[in-house]
N, C-alpha and C positions, 0 to 999 in steps of 0.2 A: 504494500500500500504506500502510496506518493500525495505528497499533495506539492500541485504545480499553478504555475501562474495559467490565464489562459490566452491561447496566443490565436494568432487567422489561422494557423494550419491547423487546428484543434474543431473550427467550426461546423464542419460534419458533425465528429462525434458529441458534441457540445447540445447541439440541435437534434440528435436523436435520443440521447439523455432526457431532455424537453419535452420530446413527444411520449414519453413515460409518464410524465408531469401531469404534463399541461392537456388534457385530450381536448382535443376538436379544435377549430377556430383555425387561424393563418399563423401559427406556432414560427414557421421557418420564416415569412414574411418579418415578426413581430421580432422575434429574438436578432434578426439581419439588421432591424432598425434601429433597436436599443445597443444593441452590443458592436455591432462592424460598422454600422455607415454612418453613427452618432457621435460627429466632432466633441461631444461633451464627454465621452466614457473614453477613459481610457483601458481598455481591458488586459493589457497585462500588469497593470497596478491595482484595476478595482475588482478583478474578476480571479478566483481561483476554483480549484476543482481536486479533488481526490481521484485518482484513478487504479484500481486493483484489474491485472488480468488486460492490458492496454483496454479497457474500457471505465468510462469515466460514472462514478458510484456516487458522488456527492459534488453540490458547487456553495459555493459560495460569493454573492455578488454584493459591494458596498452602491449603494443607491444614490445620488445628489438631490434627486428629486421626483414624487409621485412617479410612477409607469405603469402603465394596462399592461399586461403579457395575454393576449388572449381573454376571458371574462374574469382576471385575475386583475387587484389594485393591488401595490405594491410601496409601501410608504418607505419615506425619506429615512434613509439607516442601513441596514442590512438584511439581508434576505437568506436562507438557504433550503437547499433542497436537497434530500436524500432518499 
């Protein structure tokens, strides 16, 4: 077990993680906007992850401000998912 920052070449497995989560709605759309194409996140400072077996098992994202993931609100602080 690792825990690693998370980086673009991660965003595959990042986004399949997600679809564990988060079911239905535009997940890969949602996670591409908050996390890669959002000049405000930096994600290999705000964004980490656990991964056992090169599959990623837990994350952890620091948040700057409110975000919908899906029918998901997500307040200002910290979030994780396992």
């Amino acid at each position: 077990m690792e825990i690693k920052f998370l980086k673009q070449e991660d965003k595959e497995r990042y986004i399949k993680f997600n679809k564990l989560i988060f079911k239905g709605g535009r997940i890969e759309e949602e996670i591409d906007k908050l996390l890669f194409r959002n000049p405000f996140t930096k994600i290999e400072e705000d964004c980490f992850y656990i991964e056992e077996s090169n599959e990623i098992i837990s994350s952890l994202v620091v948040t700057k401000k409110v975000q919908k993931i899906g029918n998901n609100i997500v307040k200002v602080g910290e979030f994780d998912l396992v």
